[in-house]
N, C-alpha and C positions, 0 to 999 in steps of 0.2 A: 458301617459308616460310609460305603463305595454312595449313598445317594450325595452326602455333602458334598458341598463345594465351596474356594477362597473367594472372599472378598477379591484378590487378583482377576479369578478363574471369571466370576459376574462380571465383572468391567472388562476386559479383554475380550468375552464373546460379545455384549452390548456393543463397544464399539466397532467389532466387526461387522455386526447386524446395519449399523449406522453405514457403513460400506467404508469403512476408513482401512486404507491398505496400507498403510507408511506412516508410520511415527518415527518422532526425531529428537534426537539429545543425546546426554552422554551420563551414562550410566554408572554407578556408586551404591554400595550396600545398602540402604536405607529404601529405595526407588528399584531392587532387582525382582521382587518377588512379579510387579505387573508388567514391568519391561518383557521379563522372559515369558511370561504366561502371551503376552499380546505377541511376543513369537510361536507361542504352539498354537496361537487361534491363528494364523497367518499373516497375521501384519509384520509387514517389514519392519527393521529397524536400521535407520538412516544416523551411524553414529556420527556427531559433527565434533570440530577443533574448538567450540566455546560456543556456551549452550546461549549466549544472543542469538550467533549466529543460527543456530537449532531452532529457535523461535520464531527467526525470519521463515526458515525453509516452511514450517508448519504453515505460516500465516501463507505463504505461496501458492500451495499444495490447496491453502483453504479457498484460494484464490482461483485455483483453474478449476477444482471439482466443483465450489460452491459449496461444499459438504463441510463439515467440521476437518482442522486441523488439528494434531495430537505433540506435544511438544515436555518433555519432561527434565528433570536434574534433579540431583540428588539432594540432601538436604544442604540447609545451611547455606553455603558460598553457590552452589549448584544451584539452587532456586533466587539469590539474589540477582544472578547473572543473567537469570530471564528475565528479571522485571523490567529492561528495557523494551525488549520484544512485545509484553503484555501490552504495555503502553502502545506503541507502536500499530499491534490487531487493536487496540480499542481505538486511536484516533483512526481508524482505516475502517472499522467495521467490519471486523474480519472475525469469524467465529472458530476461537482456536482456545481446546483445551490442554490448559497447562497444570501440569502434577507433580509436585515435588514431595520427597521423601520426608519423614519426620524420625526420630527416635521413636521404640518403643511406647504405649503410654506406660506399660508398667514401669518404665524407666526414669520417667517423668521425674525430673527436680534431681537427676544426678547428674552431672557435667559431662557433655558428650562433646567428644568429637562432631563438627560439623553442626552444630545446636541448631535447632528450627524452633524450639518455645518459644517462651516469653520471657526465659532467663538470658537470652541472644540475641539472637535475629528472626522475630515472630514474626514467619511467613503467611499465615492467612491473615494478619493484618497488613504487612506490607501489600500484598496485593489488591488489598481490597479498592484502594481508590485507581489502579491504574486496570481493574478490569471487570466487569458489570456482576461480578459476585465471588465470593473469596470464602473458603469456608475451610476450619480443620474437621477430618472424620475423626470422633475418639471412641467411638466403637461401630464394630461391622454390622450392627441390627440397624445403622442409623445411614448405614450407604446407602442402600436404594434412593430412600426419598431425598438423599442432596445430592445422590447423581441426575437425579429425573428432574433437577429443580433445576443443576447447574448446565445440563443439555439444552432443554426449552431456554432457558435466558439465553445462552448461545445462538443457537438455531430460531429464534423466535426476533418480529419485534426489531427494533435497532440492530440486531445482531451484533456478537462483539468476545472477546474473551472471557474466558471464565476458568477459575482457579480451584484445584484444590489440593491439598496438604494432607498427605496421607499415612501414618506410624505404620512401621514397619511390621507388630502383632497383629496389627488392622489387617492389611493386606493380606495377612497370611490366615486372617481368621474362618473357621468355619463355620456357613450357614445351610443350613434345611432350605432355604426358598429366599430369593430375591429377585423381586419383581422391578421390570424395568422398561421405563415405558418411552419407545422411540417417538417423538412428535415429529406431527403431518407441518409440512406446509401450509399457513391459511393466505385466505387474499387478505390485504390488509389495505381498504378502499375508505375514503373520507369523504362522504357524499354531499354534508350539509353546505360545503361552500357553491358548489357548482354553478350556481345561478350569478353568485358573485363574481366567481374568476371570469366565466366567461364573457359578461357584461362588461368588466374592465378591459377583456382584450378586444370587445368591440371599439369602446369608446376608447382608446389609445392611438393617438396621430405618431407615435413614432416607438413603438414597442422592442423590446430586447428583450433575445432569451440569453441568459448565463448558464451554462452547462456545465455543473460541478462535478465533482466526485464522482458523488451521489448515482449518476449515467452509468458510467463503469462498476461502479459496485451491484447494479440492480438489473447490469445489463438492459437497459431502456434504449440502446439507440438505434434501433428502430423505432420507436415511438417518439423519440424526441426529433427524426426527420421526420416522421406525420405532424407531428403539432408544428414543427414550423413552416415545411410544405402548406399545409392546411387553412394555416391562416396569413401566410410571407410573410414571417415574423424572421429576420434575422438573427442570427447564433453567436457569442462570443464565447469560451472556452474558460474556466480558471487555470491555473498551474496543472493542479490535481485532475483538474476535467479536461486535460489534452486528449483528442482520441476520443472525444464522443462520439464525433462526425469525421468523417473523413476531408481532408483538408483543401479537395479540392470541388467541395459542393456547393454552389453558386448562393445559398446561404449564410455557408461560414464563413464570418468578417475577420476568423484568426483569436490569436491566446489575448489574454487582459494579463494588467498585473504585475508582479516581477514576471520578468522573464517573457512581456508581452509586447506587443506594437502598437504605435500612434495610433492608426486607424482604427481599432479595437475600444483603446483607452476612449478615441474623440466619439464613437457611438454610446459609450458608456454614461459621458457627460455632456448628453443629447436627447436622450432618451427619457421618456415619461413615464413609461411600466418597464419593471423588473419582470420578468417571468423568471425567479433563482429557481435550478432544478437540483439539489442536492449540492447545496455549497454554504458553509458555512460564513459565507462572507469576511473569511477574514485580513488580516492585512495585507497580507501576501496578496490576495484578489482584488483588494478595492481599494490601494495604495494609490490611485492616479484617478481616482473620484471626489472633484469636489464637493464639498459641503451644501454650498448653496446649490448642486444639478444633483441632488439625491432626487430619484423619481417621486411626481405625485400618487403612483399608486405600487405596491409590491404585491407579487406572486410567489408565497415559498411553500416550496415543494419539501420536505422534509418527514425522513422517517423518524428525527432526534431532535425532539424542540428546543432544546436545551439554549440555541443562540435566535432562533426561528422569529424576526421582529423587534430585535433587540439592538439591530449593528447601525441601520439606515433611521433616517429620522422623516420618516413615508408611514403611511397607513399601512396594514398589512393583511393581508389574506393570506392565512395561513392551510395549508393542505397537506397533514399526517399523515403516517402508513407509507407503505412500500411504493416506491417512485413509478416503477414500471407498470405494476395492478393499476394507480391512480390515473397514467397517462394512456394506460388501454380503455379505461373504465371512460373519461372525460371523450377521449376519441370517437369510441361508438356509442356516443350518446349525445354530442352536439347537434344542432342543425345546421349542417354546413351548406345550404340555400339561405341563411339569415348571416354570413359572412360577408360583411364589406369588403367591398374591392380597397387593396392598397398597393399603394407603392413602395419598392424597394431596391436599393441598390444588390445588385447579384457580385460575386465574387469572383476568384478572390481576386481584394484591393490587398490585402494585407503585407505583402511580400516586402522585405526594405532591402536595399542595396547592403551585400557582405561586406565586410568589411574586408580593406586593403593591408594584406599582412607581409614581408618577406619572410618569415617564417609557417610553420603550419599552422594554419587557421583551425579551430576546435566549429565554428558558425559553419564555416563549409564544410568539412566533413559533413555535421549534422545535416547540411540540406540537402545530400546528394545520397548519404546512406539509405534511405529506404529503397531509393531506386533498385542497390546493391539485393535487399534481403527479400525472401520468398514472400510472398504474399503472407502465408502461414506462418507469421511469426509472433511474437510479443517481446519487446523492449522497455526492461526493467532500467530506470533511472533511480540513479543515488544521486542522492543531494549536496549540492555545492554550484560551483559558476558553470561546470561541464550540466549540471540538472537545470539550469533555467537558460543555457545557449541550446540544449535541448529541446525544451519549451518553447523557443523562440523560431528554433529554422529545421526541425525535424518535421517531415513529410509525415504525417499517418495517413497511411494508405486504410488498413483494415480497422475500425473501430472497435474499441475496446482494447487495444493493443499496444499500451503506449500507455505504463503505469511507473506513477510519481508520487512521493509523498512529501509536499509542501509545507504541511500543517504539523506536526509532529517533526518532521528533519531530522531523521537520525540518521549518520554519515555511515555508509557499512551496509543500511540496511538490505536495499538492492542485490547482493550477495548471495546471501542465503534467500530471498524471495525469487529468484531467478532459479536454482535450483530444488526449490522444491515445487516452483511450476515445471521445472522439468519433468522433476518425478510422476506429477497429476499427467501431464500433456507428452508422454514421448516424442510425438511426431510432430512437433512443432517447432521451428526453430527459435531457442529462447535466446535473448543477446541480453547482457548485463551491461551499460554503461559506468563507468565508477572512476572516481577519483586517486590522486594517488595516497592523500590521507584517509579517501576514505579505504582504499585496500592495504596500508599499513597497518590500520586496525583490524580490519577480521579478514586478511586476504588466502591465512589460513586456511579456510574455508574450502576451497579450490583443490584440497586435496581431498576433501570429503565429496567430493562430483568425480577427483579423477580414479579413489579405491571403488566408486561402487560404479565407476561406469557413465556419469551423468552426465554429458556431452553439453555443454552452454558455454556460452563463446561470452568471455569477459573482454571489453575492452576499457584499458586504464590510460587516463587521460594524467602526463605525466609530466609536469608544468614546476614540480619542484618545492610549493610551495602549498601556503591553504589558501587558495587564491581566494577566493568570496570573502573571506573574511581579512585576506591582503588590503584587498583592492577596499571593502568598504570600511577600514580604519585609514587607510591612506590618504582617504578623499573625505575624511570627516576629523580628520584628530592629525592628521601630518606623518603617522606612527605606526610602522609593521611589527609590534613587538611580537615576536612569538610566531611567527606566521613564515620563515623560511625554513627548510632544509637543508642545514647546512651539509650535510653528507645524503644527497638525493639516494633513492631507493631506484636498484637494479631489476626493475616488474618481469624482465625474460628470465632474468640468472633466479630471480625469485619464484616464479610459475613452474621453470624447465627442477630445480630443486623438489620441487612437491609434483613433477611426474606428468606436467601438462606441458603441452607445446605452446611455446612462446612465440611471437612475431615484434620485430622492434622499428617502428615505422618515424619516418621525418620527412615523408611528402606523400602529399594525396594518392601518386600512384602507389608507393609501396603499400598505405591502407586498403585498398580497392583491392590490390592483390591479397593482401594477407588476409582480407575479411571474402574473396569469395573461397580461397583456398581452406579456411577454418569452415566454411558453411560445407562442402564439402567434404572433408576428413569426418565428421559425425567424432569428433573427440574433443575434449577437453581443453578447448585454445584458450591464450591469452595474446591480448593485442595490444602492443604498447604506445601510444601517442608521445613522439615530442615534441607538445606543443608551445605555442610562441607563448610567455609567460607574462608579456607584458598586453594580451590580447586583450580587451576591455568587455568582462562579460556582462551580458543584459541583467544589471544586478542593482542600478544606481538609483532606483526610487526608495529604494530601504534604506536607511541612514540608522547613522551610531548616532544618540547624542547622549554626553558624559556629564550635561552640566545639571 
């Protein structure tokens, strides 16, 4: 029986075949059989402090390779722990499998320890709505074809997570042959509208492009400066689309949105055509768009129809498939001799006077940092008032380089996404923005980069409280319930604890020093901000209302 092979033994060389070098989680009897097999096929294992956090590192990792990320827990409490992360790679589009342990099936209907049935906590239905396909294996003749189903949805198409739930005898089952089949790349190009898009960006007297997401995820920016080069079509940014363009290209008019500028907002409710390039349009983006200036014509770009014509109250021309295929495909194949001459204001207007603080400003740090980091870098944003003063006064030099997740907003996430781009990207320097609530929740994490070596520079903006959510109950209800720390968190005596070097900053120069000194050292800093706490973050278009 030397020709058989596990259920483990198939999956573990398939995704080394996939080129997956680092899988992430933390490990538990139910989930060891593939854990250790995907160590003798050589993929790393990246153990983390709380398998959210393990989830982020994956969705990272899927983030700098573009390849699948691999992210696993044991059953039970072990797999409910990632179902935030799942969420997370599915509002992001990020193609990450997650495997969690099951019982036995022989075992099936006896009361286990850590349950994954249906007599518990039934993990392939939990999953299923927060990742584009959920499935339990209950026997090994049946792997192949829902590994090959649950890859392709992944890697395919929207791209996005995908889950599976795997019994313990499964994993360890013997099979004679399992076949398994790595999916190509296809173009994913939407041809039928073309004659329509580009007709509307002729006949538009004052056009806007919105550059969502969508740019970063599909790597399109280069293509999204040819199409606006091409036709002086000016650029505004959403949250999530910071970093499409670099920020000082006489196009980009700057961010929209929370977290955005006047000039930005007043093009938005100016404008005749939308050209949306992978942005869902949602509140967070078009919070400062009036009703009555919704453009007479829309352009959406969109790999995910699912909101595509749904948000604005404009005719729409919609354009499917892969952003970046569609805006090389539209590119060489215009007639740019039947391009009207236009006019247009060149950049940047956008910039607004910092605010005046006698304490440390969080607005100017942001607008002086990039100066500070290598070209060669990527600046992971968590979410909170330090994520949209970010949005607001950080420089992106390199596009693509400047990731945020607005739409989903899990505090923490940044974390582990930062470290597991480190892992895809050694030599690049990765910098984590974060909160201090959001690193009292998974700030853990931090000794998982400093046991295995993974050098990103965390800086914790340390303000005392949950400020976004301070500031916008304050200004809508009169009322901070909930929202201070009464005993603030120690982020140096907490970092230098779990093995990293700390820095504890209260003015510009002490950050300037401590962040080129950390870009240097190539270890595992953390950078502590004490910033002014009553600073006013670019947060005030979103409102509580309770009645």
């Amino acid at each position: 029986m030397d020709f058989l092979k596990t259920v483990a033994d198939y999956m573990a060389q398939a995704l080394r075949n996939l080129g997956v070098t680092h899988s992430f989680g933390i490990i538990g009897k139910s989930i060891c059989p593939v854990v250790l097999k995907m160590v003798d096929h050589g993929i790393e294992f990246i153990p983390g402090r709380h398998e959210s956090s393990s989830g982020f590192e994956a969705a990272g990792y899927a983030l700098k390779t573009g390849g699948l990320g691999v992210a696993f827990g044991t059953s039970g409490p072990g797999g409910t722990n990632l179902l935030t992360a799942a969420a997370h790679a599915k509002a992001n589009n990020l193609p990450v499998l997650f495997i969690t342990g099951h019982q036995s099936i022989k075992e099936l209907g006896i009361p286990q320890c850590q349950d994954s049935s249906a007599y518990l906590a039934d993990l392939a239905e939990m999953f299923r709505p927060a990742t584009l396909f959920s499935k339990l294996v209950e026997r090994g003749d049946h792997f192949s074809t829902i590994f090959n189903h649950a890859i392709s949805t992944a890697l395919s198409g929207k791209r996005g997570p995908v889950h599976l739930c795997i019994p313990f005898d499964v994993q360890t089952e013997l099979l004679e042959e399992c076949r398994i089949v790595i999916p190509e790349r296809e173009n994913l190009i939407s041809h039928s509208n073309f004659e329509r898009v580009i007709s509307a960006i002729h006949q538009s007297s004052h056009p806007l492009i919105i550059a969502g997401k969508g740019v970063n995820r599909s790597g399109a920016h280069k293509e999204l400066v040819q199409l606006a080069e091409t036709f002086n079509i000016p650029v505004v940014t959403s949250p999530g689309g910071k970093g499409a363009i670099a920020w000082d290209h006489p196009l980009y008019h700057g961010p929209i949105g929370v977290g955005g500028c006047k000039h930005g907002d007043d093009m938005l409710n100016r404008s005749d055509l939308f050209i949306v390039l992978g942005s869902r349009l949602s509140d967070m983006t078009i919070c400062n768009l009036k009703a009555e200036n919704h453009p007479n014509t829309l352009i959406q770009f969109d790999v995910d129809p699912t909101f595509v014509g749904k948000i604005l109250n404009s005719p729409t021309i919609s354009v499917s498939g892969d952003l970046r295929d569609n805006l090389a495909f539209y590119l060489e194949n215009v007639d740019t001799s039947s391009i009207p001459a236009r006019e247009t204001e060149t950049g940047p207007h956008y910039k607004e006077e910092l605010p005046v603080l006698s304490k440390l400003s969080l607005a100017s740090i942001m607008s002086t940092m990039s100066e500070q980091l290598p070209y060669n870098n990527t600046l992971f944003v968590d979410d909170g008032s330090h994520g949209f003063n970010a949005v607001k006064w950080y420089n992106v030099k390199k596009p693509g380089s400047f990731v945020f997740d607005a739409y989903f907003a899990c505090m923490g996430n940044s974390i582990g996404m930062a470290i597991g781009a480190k892992v895809a990207s050694p030599e690049e320097t990765i910098v984590c923005i974060t909160g201090d609530g959001c690193f009292m929740m998974l700030g853990t994490e931090i000794n998982t980069a400093v046991c295995k070596d993974i050098p990103v520079i965390f800086i914790v903006v340390n303000n005392m409280q949950l400020d976004m959510a301070l500031k916008g109950m304050q200004k809508t209800t009169g009322r901070i319930d909930g929202t201070l720390f009464e005993v603030p968190m120690d982020a140096v005596k907490f970092a230098e604890s779990l093995g990293a070097t700390g820095y504890r900053c209260e003015t510009a120069e002490q950050f300037a020093s401590a962040l080129n000194e950390a870009v240097a050292s190539n270890r595992v800093a953390v950078i502590e901000l004490l910033t002014d706490r009553d600073e006013v973050p670019p947060t005030a278009h979103r409102t509580l209302n309770l009645n």
